[in-house]
C-alpha positions as CSV (number, residue, x, y, z in Angstrom):
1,X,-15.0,-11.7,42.9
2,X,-14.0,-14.4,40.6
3,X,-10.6,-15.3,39.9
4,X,-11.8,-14.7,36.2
5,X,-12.9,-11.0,37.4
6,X,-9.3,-10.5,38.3
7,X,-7.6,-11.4,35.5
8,X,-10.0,-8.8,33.5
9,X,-9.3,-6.0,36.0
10,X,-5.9,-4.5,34.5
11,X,-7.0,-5.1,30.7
12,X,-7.9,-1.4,29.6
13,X,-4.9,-0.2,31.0
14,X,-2.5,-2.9,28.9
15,X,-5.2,-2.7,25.8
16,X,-4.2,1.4,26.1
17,X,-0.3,0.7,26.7
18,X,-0.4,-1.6,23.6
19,X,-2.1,1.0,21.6
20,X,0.2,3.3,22.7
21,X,3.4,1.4,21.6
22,X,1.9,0.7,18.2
23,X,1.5,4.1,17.6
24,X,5.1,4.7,18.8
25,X,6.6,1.8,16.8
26,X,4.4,3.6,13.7
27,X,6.3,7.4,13.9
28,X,9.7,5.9,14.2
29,X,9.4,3.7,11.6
30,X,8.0,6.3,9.5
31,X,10.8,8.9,10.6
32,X,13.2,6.3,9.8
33,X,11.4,5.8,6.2
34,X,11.5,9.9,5.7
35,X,15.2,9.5,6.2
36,X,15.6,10.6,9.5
37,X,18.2,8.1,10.8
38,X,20.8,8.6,14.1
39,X,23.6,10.3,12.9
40,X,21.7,12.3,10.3
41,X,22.5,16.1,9.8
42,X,19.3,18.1,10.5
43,X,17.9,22.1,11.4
44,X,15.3,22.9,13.4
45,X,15.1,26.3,11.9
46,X,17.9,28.3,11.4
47,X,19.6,25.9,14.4
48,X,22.2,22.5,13.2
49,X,21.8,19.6,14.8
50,X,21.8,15.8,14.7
51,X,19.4,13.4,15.3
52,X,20.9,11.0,17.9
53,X,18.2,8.6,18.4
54,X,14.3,8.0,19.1
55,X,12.4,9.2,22.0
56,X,10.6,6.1,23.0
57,X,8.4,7.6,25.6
58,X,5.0,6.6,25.4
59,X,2.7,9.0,27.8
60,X,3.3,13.0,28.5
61,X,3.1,16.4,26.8
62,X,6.1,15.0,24.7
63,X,5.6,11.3,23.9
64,X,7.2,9.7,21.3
65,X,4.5,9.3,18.7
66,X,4.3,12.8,18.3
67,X,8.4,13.9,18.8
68,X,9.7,10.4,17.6
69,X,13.2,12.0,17.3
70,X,16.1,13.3,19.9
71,X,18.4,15.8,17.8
72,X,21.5,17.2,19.7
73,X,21.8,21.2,18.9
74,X,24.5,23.5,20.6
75,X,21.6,24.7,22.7
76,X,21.1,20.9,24.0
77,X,18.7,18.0,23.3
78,X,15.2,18.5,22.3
79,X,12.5,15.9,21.1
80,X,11.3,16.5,17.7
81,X,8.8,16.0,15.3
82,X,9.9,15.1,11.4
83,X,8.0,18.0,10.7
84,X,9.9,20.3,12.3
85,X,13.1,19.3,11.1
86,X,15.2,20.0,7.8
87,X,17.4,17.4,6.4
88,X,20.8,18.8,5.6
């Protein structure tokens, strides 16, 4: 193998990691854009809560570009999608 066959080997996996993060950096900006910012009031149902920051994960069942936001409710911390959410 060719040095120039190594330096090809690991480029799927960081082309897929950068797709990834764009797609992450694209729901939390567009959360923050809906007006869902830390500190805001919010319900997830009939449940209060507060959003207290972005879930920045970028692989599993609950990745970030699908649940950009982390609300605090008396039942604990959940990751959330804007449209699950009420602002209050």
């Amino acid at each position: 193998m060719s040095t120039k066959d190594h330096s090809r080997a690991g480029q799927p996996a960081r082309q897929q990691t950068q797709a990834q993060g764009a797609l992450l950096r694209q729901a939390i900006h567009a959360a923050i854009a809906g007006g869902y910012l830390a500190g805001r009031e919010v319900s997830i149902g009939r449940v209060p809560g507060v959003i207290i920051g972005y879930n920045i994960v970028r692989r599993g069942r609950f990745a970030g570009h699908r649940y950009p936001l982390l609300v605090r409710t008396a039942l604990g911390v959940t990751k959330c999608a804007p449209a699950e959410l009420e602002l209050r």
